[in-house]
C-alpha positions as CSV (number, residue, x, y, z in Angstrom):
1,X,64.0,-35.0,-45.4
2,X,63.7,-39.1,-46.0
3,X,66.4,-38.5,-48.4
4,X,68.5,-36.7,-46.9
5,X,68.2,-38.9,-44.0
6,X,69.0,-42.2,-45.5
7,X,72.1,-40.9,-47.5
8,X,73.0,-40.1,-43.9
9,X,72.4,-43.4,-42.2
10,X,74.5,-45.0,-45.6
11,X,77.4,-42.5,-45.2
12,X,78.1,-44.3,-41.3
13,X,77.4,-47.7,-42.9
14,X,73.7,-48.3,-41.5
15,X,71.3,-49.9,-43.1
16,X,68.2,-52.3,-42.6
17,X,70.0,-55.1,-41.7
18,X,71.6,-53.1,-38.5
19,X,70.2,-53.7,-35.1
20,X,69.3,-50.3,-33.9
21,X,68.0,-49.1,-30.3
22,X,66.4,-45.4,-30.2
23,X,66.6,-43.2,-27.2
24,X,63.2,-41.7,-27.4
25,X,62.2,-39.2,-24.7
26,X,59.0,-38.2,-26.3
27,X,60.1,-35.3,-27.1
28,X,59.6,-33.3,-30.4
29,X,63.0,-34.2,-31.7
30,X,63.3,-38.4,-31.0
31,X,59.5,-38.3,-32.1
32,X,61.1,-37.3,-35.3
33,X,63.9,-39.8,-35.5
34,X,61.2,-42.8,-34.8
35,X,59.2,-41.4,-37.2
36,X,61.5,-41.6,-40.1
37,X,62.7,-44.8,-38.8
38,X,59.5,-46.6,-38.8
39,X,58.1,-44.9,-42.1
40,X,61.0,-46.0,-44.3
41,X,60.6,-49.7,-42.5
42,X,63.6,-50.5,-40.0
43,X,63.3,-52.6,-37.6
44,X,64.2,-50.5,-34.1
45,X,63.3,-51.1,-30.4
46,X,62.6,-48.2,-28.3
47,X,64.3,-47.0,-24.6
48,X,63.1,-44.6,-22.8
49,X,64.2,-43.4,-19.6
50,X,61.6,-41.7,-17.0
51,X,64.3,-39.8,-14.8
52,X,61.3,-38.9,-11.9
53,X,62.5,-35.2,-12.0
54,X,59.5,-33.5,-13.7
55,X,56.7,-35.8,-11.0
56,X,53.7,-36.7,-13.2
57,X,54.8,-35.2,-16.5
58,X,57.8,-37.4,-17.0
59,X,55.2,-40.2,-15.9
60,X,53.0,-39.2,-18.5
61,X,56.0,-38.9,-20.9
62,X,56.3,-42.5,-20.1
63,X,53.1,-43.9,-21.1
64,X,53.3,-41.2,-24.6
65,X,56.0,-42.9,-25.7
66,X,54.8,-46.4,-24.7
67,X,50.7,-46.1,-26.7
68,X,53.0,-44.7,-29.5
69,X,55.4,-48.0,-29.7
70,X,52.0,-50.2,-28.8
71,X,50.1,-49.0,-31.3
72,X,52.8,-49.8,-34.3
73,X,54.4,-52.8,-32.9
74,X,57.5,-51.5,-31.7
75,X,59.5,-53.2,-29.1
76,X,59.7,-51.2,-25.7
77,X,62.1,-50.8,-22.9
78,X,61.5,-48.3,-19.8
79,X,63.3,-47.7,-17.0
80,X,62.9,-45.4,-14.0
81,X,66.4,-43.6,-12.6
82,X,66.4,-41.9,-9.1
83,X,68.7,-39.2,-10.9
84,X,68.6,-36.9,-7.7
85,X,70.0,-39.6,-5.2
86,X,72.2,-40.4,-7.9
87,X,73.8,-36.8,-8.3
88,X,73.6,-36.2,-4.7
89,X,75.8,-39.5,-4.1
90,X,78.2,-38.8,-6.8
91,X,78.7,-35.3,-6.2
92,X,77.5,-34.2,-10.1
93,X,75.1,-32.0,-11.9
94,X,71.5,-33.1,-12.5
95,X,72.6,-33.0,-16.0
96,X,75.3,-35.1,-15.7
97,X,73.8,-37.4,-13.2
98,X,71.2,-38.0,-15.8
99,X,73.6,-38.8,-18.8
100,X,75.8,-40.9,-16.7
101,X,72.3,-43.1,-16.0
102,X,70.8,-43.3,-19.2
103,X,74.0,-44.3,-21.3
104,X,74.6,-47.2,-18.3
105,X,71.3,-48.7,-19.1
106,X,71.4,-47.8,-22.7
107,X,74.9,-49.9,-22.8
108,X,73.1,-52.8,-20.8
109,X,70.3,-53.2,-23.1
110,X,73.0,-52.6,-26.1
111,X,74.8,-55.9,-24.5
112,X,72.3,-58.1,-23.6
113,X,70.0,-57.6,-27.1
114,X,72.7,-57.4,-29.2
115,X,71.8,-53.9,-30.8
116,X,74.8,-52.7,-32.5
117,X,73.9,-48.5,-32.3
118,X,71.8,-46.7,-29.6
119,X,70.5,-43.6,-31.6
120,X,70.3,-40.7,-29.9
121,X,68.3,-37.8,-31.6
122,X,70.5,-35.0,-31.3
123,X,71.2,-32.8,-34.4
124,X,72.8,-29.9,-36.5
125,X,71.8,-27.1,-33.3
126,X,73.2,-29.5,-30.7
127,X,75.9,-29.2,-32.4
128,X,76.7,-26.0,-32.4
129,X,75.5,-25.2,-29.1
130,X,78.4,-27.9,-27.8
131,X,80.9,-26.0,-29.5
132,X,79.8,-22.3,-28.5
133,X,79.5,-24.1,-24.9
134,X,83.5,-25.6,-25.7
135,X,84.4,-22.6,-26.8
136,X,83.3,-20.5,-23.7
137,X,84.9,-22.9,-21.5
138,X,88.3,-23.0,-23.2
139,X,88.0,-26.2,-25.0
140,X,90.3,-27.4,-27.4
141,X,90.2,-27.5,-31.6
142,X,88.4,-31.0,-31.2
143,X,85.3,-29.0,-29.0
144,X,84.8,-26.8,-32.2
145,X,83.2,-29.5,-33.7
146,X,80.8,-30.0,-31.4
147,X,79.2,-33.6,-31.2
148,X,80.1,-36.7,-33.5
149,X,77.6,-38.4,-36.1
150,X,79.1,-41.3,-34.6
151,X,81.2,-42.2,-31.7
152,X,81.2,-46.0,-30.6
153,X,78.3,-47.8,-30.3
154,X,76.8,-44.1,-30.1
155,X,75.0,-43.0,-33.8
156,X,72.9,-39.5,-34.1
157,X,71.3,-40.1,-37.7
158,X,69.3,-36.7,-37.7
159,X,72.8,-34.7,-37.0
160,X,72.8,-33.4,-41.0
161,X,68.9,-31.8,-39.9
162,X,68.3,-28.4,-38.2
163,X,65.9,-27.5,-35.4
164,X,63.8,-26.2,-38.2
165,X,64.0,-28.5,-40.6
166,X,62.9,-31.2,-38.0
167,X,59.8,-28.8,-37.1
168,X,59.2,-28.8,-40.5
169,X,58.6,-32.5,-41.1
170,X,56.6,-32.6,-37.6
171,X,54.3,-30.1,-38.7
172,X,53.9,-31.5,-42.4
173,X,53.6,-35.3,-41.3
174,X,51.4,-34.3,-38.0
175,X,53.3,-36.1,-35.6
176,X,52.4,-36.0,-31.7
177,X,55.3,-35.0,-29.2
178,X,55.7,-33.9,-25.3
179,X,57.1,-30.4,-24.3
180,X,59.4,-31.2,-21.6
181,X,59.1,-27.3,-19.9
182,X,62.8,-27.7,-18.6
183,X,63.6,-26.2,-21.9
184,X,62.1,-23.0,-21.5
185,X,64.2,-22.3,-18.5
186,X,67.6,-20.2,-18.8
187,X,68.7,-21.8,-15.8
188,X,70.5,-24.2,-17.7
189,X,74.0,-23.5,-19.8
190,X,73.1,-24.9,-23.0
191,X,69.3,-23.0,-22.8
192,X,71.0,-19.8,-22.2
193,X,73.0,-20.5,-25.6
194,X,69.9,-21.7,-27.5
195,X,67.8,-18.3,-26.5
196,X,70.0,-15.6,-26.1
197,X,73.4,-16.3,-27.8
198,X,72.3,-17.7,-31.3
199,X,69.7,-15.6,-32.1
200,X,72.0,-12.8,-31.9
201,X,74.8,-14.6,-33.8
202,X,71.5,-15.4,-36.4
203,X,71.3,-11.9,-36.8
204,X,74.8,-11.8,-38.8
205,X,74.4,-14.8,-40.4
206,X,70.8,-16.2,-40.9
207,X,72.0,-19.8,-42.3
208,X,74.4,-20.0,-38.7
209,X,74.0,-23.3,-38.6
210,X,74.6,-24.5,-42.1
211,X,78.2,-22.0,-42.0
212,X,78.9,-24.2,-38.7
213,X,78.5,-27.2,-40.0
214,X,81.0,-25.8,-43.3
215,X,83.4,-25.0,-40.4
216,X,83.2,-28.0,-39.1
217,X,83.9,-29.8,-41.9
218,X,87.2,-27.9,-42.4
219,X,88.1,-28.5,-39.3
220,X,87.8,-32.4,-39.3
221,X,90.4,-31.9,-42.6
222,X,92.8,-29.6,-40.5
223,X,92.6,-31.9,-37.3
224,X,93.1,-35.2,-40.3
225,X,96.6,-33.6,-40.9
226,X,97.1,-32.9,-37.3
227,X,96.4,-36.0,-36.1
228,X,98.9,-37.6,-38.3
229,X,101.9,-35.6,-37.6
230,X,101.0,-35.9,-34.0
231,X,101.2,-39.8,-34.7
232,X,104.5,-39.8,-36.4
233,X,105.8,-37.3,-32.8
234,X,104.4,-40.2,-30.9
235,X,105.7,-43.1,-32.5
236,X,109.4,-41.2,-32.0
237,X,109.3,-40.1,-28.9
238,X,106.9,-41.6,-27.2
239,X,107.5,-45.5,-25.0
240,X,104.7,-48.0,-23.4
241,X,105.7,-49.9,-21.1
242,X,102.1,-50.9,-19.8
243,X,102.7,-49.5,-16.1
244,X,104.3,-46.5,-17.8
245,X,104.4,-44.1,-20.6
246,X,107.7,-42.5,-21.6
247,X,108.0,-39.1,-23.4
248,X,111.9,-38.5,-24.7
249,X,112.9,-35.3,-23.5
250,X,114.7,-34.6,-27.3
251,X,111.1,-34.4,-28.3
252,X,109.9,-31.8,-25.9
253,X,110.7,-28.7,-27.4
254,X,109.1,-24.9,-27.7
255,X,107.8,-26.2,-31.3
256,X,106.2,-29.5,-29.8
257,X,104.2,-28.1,-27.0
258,X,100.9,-28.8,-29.1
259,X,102.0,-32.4,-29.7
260,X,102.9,-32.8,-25.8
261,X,99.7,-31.3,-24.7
262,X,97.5,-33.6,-27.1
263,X,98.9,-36.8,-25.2
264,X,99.2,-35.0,-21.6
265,X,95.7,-34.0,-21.7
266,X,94.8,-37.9,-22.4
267,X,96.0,-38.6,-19.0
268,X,94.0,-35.0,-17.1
269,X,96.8,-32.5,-17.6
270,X,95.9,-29.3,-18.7
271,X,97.4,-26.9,-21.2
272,X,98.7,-24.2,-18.4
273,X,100.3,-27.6,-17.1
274,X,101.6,-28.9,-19.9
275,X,103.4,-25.4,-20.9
276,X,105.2,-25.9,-16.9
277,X,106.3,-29.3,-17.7
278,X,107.8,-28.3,-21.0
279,X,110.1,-25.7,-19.2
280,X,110.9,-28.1,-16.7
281,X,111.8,-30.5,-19.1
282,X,114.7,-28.3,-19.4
283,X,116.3,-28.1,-16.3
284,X,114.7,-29.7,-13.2
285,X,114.7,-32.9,-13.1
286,X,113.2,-34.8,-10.4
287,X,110.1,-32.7,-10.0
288,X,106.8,-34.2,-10.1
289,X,103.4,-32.6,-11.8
290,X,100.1,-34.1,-11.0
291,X,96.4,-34.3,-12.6
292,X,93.7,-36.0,-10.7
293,X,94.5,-39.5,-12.0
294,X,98.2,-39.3,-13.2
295,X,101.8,-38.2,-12.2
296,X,104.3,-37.0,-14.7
297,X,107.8,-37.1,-13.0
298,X,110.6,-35.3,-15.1
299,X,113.6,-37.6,-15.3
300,X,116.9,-37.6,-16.3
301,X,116.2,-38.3,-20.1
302,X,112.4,-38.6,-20.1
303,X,109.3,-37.3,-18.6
304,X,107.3,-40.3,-17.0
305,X,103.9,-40.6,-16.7
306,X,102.2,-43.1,-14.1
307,X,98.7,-43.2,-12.9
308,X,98.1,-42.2,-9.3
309,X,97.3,-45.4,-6.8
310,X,96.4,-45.4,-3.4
311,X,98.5,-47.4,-0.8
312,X,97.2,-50.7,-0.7
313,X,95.4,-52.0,2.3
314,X,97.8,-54.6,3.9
315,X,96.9,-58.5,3.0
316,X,97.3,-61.3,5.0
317,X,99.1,-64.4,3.4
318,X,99.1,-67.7,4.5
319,X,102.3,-70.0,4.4
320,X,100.3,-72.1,1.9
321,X,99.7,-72.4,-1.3
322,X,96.8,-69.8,-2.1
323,X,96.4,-66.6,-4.4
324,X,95.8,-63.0,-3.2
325,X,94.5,-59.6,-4.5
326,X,95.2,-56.0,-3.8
327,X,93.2,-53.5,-6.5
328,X,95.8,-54.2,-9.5
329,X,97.9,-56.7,-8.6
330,X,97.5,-60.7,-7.8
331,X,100.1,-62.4,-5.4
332,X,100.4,-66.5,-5.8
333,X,101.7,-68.2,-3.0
334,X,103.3,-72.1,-4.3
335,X,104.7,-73.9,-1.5
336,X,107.4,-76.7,-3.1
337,X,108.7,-79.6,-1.8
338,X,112.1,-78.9,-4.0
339,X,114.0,-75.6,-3.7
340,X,115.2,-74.0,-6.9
341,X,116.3,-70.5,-7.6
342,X,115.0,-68.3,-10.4
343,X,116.3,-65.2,-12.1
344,X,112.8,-63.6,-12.8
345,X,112.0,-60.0,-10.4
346,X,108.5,-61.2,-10.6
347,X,109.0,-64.0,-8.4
348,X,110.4,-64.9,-5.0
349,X,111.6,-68.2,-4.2
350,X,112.2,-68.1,0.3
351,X,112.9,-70.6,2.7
352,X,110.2,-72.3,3.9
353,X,111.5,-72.8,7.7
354,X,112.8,-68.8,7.8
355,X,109.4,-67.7,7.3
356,X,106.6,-66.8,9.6
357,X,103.2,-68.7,9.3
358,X,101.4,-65.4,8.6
359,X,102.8,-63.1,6.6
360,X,101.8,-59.3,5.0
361,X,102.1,-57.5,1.7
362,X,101.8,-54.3,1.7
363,X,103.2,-51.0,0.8
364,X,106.9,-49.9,2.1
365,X,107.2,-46.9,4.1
366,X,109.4,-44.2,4.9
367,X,111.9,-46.1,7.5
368,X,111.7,-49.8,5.8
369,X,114.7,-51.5,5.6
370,X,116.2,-55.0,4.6
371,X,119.3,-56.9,3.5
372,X,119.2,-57.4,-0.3
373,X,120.4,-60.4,-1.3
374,X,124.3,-61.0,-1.6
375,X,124.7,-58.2,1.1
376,X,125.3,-58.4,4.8
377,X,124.2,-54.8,5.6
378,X,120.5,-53.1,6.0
379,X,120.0,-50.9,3.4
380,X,116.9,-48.8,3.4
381,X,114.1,-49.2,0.6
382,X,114.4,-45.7,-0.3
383,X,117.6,-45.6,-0.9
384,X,117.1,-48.8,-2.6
385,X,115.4,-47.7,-4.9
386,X,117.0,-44.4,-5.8
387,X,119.9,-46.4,-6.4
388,X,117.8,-48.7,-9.0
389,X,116.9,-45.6,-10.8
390,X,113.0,-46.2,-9.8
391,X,110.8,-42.6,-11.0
392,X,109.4,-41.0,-8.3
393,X,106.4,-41.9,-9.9
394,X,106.4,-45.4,-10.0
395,X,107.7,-45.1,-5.9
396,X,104.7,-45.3,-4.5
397,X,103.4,-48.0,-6.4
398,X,106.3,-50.3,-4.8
399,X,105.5,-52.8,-1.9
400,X,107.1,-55.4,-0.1
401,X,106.2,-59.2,1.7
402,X,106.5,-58.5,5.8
403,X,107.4,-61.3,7.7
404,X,107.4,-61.0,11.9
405,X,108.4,-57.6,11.1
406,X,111.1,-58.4,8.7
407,X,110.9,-57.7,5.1
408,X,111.4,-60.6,3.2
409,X,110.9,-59.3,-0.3
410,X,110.9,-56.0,-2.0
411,X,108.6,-57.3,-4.5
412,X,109.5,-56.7,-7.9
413,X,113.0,-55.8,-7.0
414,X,115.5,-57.9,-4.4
415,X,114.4,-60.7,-1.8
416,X,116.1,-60.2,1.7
417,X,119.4,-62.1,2.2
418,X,118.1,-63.7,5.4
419,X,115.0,-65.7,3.7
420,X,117.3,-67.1,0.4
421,X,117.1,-71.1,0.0
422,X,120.6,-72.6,0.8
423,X,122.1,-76.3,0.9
424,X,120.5,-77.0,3.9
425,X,116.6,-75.7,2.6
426,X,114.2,-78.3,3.4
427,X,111.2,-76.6,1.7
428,X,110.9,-73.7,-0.7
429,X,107.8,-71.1,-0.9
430,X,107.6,-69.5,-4.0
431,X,105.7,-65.9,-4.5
432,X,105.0,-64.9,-8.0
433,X,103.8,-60.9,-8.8
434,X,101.2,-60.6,-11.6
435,X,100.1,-56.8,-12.9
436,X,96.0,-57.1,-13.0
């Protein structure tokens, strides 16, 4: 087991010079990991996280875990997590409440010690019951392989070990550990997995986990060559513009659905979605699909993705020199003594004297209208901007300077005809757009 675990912890490039935290519940399997960890003579620090959900057992979890790290000289963090008030607030799963928690803290402690890994105990069975739980949800080539050995700064150095491998070593080296009784219950998913669906799948093959973890070694290759044709697609067809991503419709074909769906998805779409965007990549533009953080607008040659923003909550500016925030963007305000005109959409350069003393930014509305410079007629901002080609997607991100009613400047776009500097401008004002 010792050697099997070290050749692990070498093959993901840790050794005893890496600063490693362990996530240690007490349980049978991080009693394990801490175990071989101190017996072969690393230097780890211990977190453990009472989330207040089993009363006096997770208490006296706690203190298990904290004699056990006393008595060998092991440095010890704790922290206590109101995990219901948590889940309640954000609407999630105890579960998920509970992981959401632990890996914030976990990432703080990584930060402010300087540990380069949080190890997390999980292994070969936790594997597998991830990718039987992918699998009955629907999941994707990627959620056969259940979890990672490594994945950031997060490292799982008993993942080459089975469940009974690891009771194995426990009962041979006598090593203490907490029941937490949660796991008896088939309340949850993953429990109903671990005691009713592999046991049966056990019975046709007896070394289950050992063929999953040949599967998923296969698989890794597959998705290898996968990943790299998918790259090549990308790198033809695909555009970043920061504020945009740009899919060539020449590349959207019947053949390339997989390749569309494995960036879509990136941004929330799903695979029933993806297969309607791929038809209407065909023949209708101008219609819009949505996931719950993006837009994906099919245009005339490409199919535009943008992420979904609120309307910003209006700001008042001062006629003075200042700066000013909405969620994503920054507004400066310059006033200058000389006036000058510059050919950058990002900035605005008004007449001072033509200008209110308070003025608002916010975003245009259905109605707005103004005189774009070097015209004499109103024009409205949304046939503005159909006539500058702007995706429907990127519409709504569009907003525009307000002053005593009057739009001044469409930012990003045109200022209004009525607020330009001239011969006679005494004083400028000049408003400059930054992306946050």
């Amino acid at each position: 087991m010792k050697q099997s675990f070290l050749t692990h912890l070498h093959r993901y490039g840790v050794t005893h010079a890496t600063k490693l935290l362990l996530a240690v519940s007490g349980g049978l399997d991080s009693m394990v990991m801490l175990h071989l960890f101190h017996s072969l003579k690393f230097e780890v620090a211990v977190a453990h996280v009472n989330f207040g959900l089993r009363g006096s057992e997770s208490d006296a979890d706690q203190q298990f875990v904290k004699n056990w790290c006393a008595e060998y000289q092991i440095p010890f963090f704790t922290t206590r997590l109101e995990t219901n008030n948590y889940a309640t607030e954000q609407g999630l799963s105890i579960q998920m409440a509970a992981r959401e928690l632990r890996y914030q803290w976990f990432d703080a402690l990584l930060l402010q010690h300087r540990y380069q890994f949080i190890a997390t105990a999980h292994h070969l069975n936790d594997s597998l019951e991830t990718a039987l739980l992918n699998l009955a949800r629907g999941g994707g080539l990627e959620g056969l392989t259940g979890i990672a050995p490594l994945s950031g700064n997060r490292f799982r150095p008993l993942m080459f070990a089975t469940r009974a491998e690891i009771e194995i070593y426990a009962a041979k080296n006598e090593i203490a550990w907490r029941e937490d009784s949660s796991n008896q219950t088939d309340a949850y998913q993953r429990n109903l997995i671990r005691h009713r669906v592999i046991p049966e799948l056990k019975k046709i093959n007896p070394a289950l986990e050992m063929g999953y973890a040949s599967t998923v070694l296969k698989i890794n290759h597959d998705l290898a060559i996968l990943t790299a044709e998918w790259q090549q697609w990308c790198s033809t067809y695909t555009q970043s513009t920061g504020a945009e991503v740009k899919i060539f419709k020449e590349g959207v074909q019947p053949a390339t659905l997989p390749h569309l769906w494995r960036i879509l998805r990136t941004y929330g779409f799903g695979w029933e979605q993806t297969e309607s965007i791929q038809q209407a990549a065909v023949g209708q533009p101008g219609k819009i699909f949505y996931s719950a953080t993006h837009s994906l607008t099919v245009d005339r040659a490409y199919l535009i993705i943008t992420k979904l923003t609120t309307p910003i909550e209006a700001v008042t500016l001062q006629l003075s020199s200042g700066k000013y925030r909405t969620v994503d963007q920054e507004m400066a305000v310059q006033v200058d003594q000389v006036p000058f005109i510059v050919a950058d959409q990002t900035v605005a350069v008004l007449d001072h004297d033509k200008l209110a003393h308070e003025l608002v930014w916010r975003s245009w509305q259905p109605g707005d209208s103004f005189i774009p410079l070097g015209m004499n007629q109103r024009k409205k901002i949304s046939d503005f901007l159909v006539d500058a080609k702007v995706p429907l997607g990127l519409k709504r991100n569009v907003t525009v300077l307000e002053s005593d009613g009057e739009i001044a400047w469409l930012v990003g776009f045109r200022i209004d005809n009525r607020f330009k500097i001239t011969t006679n401008t005494r004083k400028a004002v000049v408003f400059s757009i930054t992306q946050l």
